[in-house]
VEXRO-744092 format. One line per field, with one value per residue (C-alpha): x, y, z. Coordinates in steps of 0.2 Angstrom, whole numbers. Layout:
// residues N
u <- X|... .
v <- Y|... .
w <- Z|... .
END
This chain:
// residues 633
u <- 0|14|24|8|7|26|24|8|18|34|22|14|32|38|21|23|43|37|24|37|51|35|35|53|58|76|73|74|77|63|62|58|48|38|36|31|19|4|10|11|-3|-16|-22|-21|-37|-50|-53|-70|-84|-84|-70|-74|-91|-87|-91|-95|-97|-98|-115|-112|-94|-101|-115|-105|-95|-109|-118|-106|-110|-123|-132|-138|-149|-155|-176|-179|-175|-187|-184|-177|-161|-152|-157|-163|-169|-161|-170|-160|-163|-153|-157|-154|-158|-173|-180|-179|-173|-176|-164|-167|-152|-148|-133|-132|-118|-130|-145|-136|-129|-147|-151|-137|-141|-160|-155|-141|-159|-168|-155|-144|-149|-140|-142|-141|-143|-125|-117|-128|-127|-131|-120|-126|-122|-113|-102|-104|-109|-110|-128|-128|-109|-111|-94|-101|-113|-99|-101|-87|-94|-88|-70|-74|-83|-89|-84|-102|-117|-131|-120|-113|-94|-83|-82|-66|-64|-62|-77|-72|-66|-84|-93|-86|-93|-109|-114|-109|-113|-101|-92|-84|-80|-68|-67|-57|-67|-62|-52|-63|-78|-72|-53|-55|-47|-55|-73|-76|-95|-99|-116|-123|-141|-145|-140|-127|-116|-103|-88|-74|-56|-40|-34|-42|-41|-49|-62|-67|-68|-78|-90|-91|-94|-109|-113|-116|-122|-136|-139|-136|-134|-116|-106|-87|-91|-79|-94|-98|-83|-80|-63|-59|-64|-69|-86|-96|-107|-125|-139|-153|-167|-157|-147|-134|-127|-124|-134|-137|-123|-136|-143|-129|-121|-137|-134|-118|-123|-139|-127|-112|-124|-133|-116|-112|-129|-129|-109|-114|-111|-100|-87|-73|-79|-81|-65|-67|-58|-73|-90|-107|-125|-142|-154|-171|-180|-200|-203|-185|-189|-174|-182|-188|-176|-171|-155|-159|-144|-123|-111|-92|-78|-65|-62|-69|-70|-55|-58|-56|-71|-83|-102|-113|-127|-125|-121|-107|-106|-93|-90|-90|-86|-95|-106|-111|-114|-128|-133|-136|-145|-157|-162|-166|-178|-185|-192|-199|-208|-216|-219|-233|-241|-245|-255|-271|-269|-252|-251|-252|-235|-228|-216|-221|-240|-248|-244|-260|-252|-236|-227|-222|-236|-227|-217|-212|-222|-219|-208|-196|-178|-163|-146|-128|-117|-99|-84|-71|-71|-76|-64|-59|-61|-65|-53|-39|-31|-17|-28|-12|-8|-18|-24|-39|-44|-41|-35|-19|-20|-42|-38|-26|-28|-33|-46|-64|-55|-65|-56|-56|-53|-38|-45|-41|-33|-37|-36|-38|-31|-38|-44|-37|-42|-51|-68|-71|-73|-68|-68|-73|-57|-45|-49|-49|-32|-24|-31|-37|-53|-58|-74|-77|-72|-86|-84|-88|-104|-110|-109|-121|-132|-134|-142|-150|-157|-152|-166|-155|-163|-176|-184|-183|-197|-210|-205|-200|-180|-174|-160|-150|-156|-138|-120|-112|-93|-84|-67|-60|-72|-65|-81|-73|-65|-82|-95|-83|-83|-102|-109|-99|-89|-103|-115|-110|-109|-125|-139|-157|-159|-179|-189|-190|-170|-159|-143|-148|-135|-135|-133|-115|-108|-95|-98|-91|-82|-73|-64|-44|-32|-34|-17|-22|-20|-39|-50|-55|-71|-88|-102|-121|-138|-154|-170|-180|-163|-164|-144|-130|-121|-104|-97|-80|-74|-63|-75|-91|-99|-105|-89|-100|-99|-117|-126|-128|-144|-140|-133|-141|-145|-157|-165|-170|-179|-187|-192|-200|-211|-215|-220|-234|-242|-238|-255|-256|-243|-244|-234|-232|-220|-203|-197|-177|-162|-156|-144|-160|-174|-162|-160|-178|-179|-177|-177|-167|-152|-153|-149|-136|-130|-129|-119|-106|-107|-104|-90|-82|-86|-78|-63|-64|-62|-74|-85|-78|-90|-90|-88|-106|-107|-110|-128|-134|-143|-162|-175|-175|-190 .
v <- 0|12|9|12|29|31|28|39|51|47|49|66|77|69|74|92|92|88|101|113|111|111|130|133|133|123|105|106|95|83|92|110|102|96|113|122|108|119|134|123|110|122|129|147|155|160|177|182|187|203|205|198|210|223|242|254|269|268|277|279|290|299|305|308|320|330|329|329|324|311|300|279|274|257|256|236|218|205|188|172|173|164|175|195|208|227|243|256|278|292|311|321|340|335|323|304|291|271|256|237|224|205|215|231|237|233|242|256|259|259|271|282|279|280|300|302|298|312|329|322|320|304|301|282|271|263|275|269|250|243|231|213|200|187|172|171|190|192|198|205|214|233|234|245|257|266|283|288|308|307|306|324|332|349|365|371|360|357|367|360|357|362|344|341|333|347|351|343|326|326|332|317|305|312|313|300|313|328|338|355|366|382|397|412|429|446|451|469|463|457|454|435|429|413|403|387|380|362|352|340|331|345|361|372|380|395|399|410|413|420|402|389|376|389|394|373|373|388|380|362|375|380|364|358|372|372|353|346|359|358|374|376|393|400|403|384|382|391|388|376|384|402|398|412|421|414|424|420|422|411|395|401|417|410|416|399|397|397|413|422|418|423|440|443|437|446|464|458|456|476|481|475|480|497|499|497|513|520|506|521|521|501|501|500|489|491|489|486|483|480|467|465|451|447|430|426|421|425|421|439|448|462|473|491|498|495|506|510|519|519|538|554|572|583|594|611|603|603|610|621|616|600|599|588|565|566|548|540|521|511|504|520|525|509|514|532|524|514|529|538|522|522|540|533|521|532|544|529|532|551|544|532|527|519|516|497|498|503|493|503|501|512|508|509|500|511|527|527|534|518|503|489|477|459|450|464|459|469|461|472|465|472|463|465|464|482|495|496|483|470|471|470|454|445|432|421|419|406|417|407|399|408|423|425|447|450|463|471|490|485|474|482|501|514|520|533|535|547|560|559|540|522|515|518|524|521|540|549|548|567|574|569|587|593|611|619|630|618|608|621|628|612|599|581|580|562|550|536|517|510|495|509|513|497|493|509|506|489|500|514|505|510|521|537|551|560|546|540|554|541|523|510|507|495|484|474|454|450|456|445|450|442|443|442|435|431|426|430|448|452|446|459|473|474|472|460|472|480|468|464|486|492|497|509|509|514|501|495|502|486|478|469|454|452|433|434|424|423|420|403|415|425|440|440|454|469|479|491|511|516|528|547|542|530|526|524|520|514|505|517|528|527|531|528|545|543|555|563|556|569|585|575|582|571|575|588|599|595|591|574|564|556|573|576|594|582|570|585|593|575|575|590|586|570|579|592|577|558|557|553|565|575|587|598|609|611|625|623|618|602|597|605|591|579|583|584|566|559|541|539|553|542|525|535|542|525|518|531|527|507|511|522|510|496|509|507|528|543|544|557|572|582|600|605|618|605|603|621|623|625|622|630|643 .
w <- 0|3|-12|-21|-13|-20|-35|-37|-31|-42|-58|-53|-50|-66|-76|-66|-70|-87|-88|-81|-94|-108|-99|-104|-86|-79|-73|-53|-39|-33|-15|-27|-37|-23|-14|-32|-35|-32|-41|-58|-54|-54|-72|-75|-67|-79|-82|-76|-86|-82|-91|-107|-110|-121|-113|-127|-113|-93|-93|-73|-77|-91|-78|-67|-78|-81|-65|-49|-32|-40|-26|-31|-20|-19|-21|-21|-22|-29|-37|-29|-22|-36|-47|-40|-49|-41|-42|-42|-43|-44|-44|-56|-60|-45|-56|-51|-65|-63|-67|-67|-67|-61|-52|-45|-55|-70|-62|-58|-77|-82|-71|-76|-95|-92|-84|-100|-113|-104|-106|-120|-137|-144|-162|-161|-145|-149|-137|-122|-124|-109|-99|-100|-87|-91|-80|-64|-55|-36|-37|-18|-19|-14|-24|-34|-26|-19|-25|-36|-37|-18|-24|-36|-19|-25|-14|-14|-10|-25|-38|-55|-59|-77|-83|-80|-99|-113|-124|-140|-133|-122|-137|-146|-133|-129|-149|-164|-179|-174|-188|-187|-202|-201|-210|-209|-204|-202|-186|-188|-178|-161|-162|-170|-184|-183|-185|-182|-186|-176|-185|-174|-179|-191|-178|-180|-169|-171|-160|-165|-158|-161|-166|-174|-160|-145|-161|-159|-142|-142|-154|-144|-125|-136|-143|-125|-118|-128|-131|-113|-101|-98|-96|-93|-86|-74|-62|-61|-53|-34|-29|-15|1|-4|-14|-22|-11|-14|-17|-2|-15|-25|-31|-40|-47|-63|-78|-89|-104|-116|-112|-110|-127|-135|-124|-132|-149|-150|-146|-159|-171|-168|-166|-185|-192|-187|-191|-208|-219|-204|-204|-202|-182|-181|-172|-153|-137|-127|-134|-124|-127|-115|-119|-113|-110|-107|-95|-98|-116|-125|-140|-143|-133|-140|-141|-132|-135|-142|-139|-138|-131|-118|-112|-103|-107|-105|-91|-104|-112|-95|-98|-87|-98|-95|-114|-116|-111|-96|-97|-114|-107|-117|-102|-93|-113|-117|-97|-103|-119|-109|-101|-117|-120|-101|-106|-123|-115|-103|-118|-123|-107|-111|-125|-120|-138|-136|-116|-121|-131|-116|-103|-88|-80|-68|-50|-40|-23|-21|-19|-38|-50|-62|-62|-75|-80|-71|-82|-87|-88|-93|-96|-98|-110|-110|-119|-106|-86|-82|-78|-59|-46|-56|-67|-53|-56|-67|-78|-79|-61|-51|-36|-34|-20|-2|-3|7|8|8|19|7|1|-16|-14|-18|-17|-26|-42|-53|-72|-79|-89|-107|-105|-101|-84|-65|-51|-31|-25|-12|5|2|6|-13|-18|-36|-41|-56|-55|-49|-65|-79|-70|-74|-59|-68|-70|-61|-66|-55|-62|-71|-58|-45|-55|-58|-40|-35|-50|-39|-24|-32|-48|-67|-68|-63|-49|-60|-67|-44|-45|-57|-56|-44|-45|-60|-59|-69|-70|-75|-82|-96|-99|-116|-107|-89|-81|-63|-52|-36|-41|-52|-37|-26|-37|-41|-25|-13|-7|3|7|24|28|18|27|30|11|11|1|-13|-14|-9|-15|-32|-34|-54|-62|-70|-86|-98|-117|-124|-139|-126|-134|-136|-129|-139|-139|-151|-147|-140|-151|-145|-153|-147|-155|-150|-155|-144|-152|-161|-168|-187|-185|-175|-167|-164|-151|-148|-133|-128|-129|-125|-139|-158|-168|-179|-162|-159|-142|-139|-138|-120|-111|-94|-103|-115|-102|-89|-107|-108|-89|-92|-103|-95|-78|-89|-100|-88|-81|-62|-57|-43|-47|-63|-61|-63|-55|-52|-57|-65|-48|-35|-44|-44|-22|-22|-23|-5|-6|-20|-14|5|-3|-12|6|12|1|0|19|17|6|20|34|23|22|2|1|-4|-18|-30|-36|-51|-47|-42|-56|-69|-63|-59|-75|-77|-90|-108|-107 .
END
């Protein structure tokens, strides 16, 4: 019996030795052979079958690309237990989408795909082929219901991420039939040599760029902007630990991708119509433009005003009539032009024939003879980060994140523009007084940083001080910027900086936090020399004017249409023909009516205040002679 177990034992090295040296390893001694007889007995192990199914896409990773912080939940289990059927959900967008599959791993990649079907428009079902199981699957493993978004935590709860792939590459993977076409433009428009058109399932979408490859990705960012809701906005991303400060009324201050490149197209496209004929003064850096909105439908909005320029009147050139555009910034110009349509619009009130064109309706419940209608939006566009505060920053250098100095002097300080030239400079720690004297003797003449102005538009409304005296205060709904867009610096400058110090604004004044966004096509660096000219044109002008800078005057010597010398002419008419006003005189001075208007000059006193209790400096005045003009008999 025991040579029998021998010679067993004999015969199995000698097949294993065998088997070894088929292998291409060294015969070895009998006592190694017998220790790595396991290690060669045993077949090589299978690979699972898992492993063998062919994944066309992980429905599950590409959710969780687009959707961060995603949460699987299992709903049920049914079925014998050789064989379950899972149930499993996940939320996404607030809606609830359902998978089935004899794992959970399988069930959850229906899920995912079932929630892909609903926001993205595949041309074919190729790309979300389910994954079969096959061999043999631990139905009750919880390997896989980890939540892999947990290892891409977002910094703020409930808000969306940049994809961390580019836009081409996940434009590819999302859609099958994806072609791009380029074609050179001219670098007159906006500054781009480039124009890069992407067709998927019949649709077109344009970016441009000063290179062919930031023209495609411009394209793809509006591809998917539009198609699935995906934005590589630099306002979906808060930096770790320092997240945008949320508005309480609500989720984000982002404006949607969509909307905002229709905002900057929408103002392009004016920009180029009304050029026409005058193409001598199409050259600009800065150009901007309002847009109006009804219900959010951005499918009627329409331009209010364009406009363009980068400099201020020469202080030689100052009005006591009030005759000449102190400012010619592009921004406060389209400001100045939405004005001019503000009073057209309550024009159509004077008349009961055309009081239903209007966008203003009588205000029976308030203080304010008329308000907008419900539904009345206006968005800024301007194509660089405004002048000032918000445009503080090195776009190259990654300051992101917590800020080492937020104490420091040049964070949120009010500036002022340089007479005659471009840029800022902090004011002076004076009483904010300018003199008429001082400045034709030789003193700058100083305008405050249209960051600076933006910011108070935010507290006392857009509407100005005479029209405080007949309509409720209008804000701005958002501000879209087509460069240097840097959500922490631009949040600051608009109205971050004195959120925390504002305070005894009477109502309805308050501190408007306005949705911000940057197009898809953002504009490059423009090095060349500013003009001494800017153009403008509101809805309604059959013409564009185009302004001397410099002087403040149209560049045939006239008077501008936007001066304060013409408004106070139109606020006149409005307060002897504007039914339901309680006063019909106007009796004094241009600067006198304007002080007249309590509430509006005490939230302007209040923020001057915030920006002193916030040590940020003084508001600078014009010299008070500028506005001691009166009506034309």
């Amino acid at each position: 019996m025991l040579n029998s177990a021998n010679n067993n034992f004999v015969q199995h090295t000698v097949s294993v030795s065998t088997e070894g040296n088929m292998n291409g390893y060294n015969r070895k001694s009998p006592q190694k052979r017998r220790y790595d007889m396991p290690k060669y007995a045993v077949p090589p192990k299978k690979k699972s079958g898992k492993e063998r199914v062919p994944q066309p896409k992980n429905t599950v990773a590409m959710l969780n690309e687009l959707r961060h912080g995603l949460i699987y939940k299992l709903e049920s289990q049914t079925g014998p237990v050789h064989a379950p059927l899972f149930t499993i959900s996940v939320e996404v967008d607030g809606q609830k989408y359902m998978g089935q599959g004899r794992s959970k791993k399988v069930a959850r990649i229906e899920a995912a795909a079932t929630a892909l079907r609903s926001f993205i428009q595949f041309k074919d079902g190729a790309v979300l082929s389910p994954l079969k199981p096959a061999g043999n699957l631990d139905f009750t493993s919880d390997e896989h219901l980890e939540n892999d978004a947990n290892k891409n935590a977002i910094a703020v709860d409930g808000q969306k991420k940049v994809p961390d792939k580019g836009p081409v590459m996940l434009l590819y993977e999302l859609f099958n039939d994806v072609n791009f076409e380029c074609m050179n433009i001219d670098g007159a428009q906006n500054n781009c040599r480039f124009k890069m058109t992407v067709t998927i399932n019949d649709k077109k979408f344009d970016g441009t760029g000063p290179s062919k490859k930031l023209a495609k990705n411009a394209a793809a960012k509006a591809a998917l902007a539009s198609l699935c809701n995906i934005s590589y906005s630099p306002m979906m991303a808060p930096q770790k630990n320092a997240p945008l400060p949320i508005d309480d009324k609500s989720s984000s201050m982002e404006l949607p991708q969509i909307h905002a490149d229709t905002i900057g197209r929408l103002v392009l496209e004016k920009f180029m119509e009304v050029i026409k004929g005058q193409e001598a003064y199409s050259r600009r850096k800065v150009l901007a433009g309002i847009v109006m909105t009804e219900n959010m439908n951005f499918c009627e909005a329409k331009v209010i005003s364009v406009s363009t320029g980068t400099k201020c009147v020469s202080g030689e050139h100052m009005s006591v009539n009030g005759a000449v555009l102190n400012d010619s910034h592009a921004e406060i110009v389209s400001r100045r032009c939405l004005l001019k349509y503000l009073y057209a619009q309550l024009d159509h009130q004077c008349n009961q024939a055309t009081a239903y064109q209007s966008i203003f309706v009588r205000n029976t419940d308030g203080q304010y003879p008329y308000k907008l209608k419900s539904g009345v939006h206006f968005h800024l566009y301007i194509n660089t980060a405004p002048c000032g505060d918000a445009r503080i920053f090195s776009p190259h250098e990654n300051d992101t994140g917590v800020d080492k100095h937020p104490n420091r002097k040049a964070r949120g300080q009010l500036r002022t523009k340089i007479e005659s030239g471009e840029g800022t400079i902090p004011v002076k720690s004076s009483d904010g007084i300018q003199t008429w004297d001082g400045v034709l003797q030789g003193q700058r003449l100083l305008t405050m940083s249209c960051s600076d102005k933006i910011a108070r538009w935010n507290i006392v409304g857009i509407q100005g001080s005479l029209l405080s005296s007949i309509i409720e205060p209008v804000y701005l709904h958002s501000i879209v910027l087509g460069s240097l867009l840097h959500p922490e610096h631009m949040y600051r400058a608009v109205c971050g900086r004195i959120e925390k110090s504002i305070q005894g604004l009477p109502p309805p004044y308050h501190l408007n936090k306005p949705r911000l966004a940057l197009v898809t096509s953002a504009e490059p660096r423009n090095q060349a020399k500013a003009p001494n000219f800017g153009i403008n044109w509101t809805i309604g002008d059959t013409e564009l004017e185009v302004v001397n800078s410099l002087t403040g005057r149209t560049i045939g010597g006239q008077v501008s249409r936007i001066t304060k010398q013409a408004f106070f002419e139109k606020f006149g008419f409005l307060m002897k023909n504007l039914p339901g006003m309680p006063s019909r005189k106007v009796n004094k001075d241009y600067g006198e009516t304007k002080a007249d208007v309590k509430d509006y000059q005490t939230a302007k006193q209040e923020l001057f205040s915030a920006f002193k209790r916030e040590d940020l400096g003084s508001w600078l005045k014009k010299p008070i002679e500028q506005d001691q003009f009166g009506l034309a008999e």
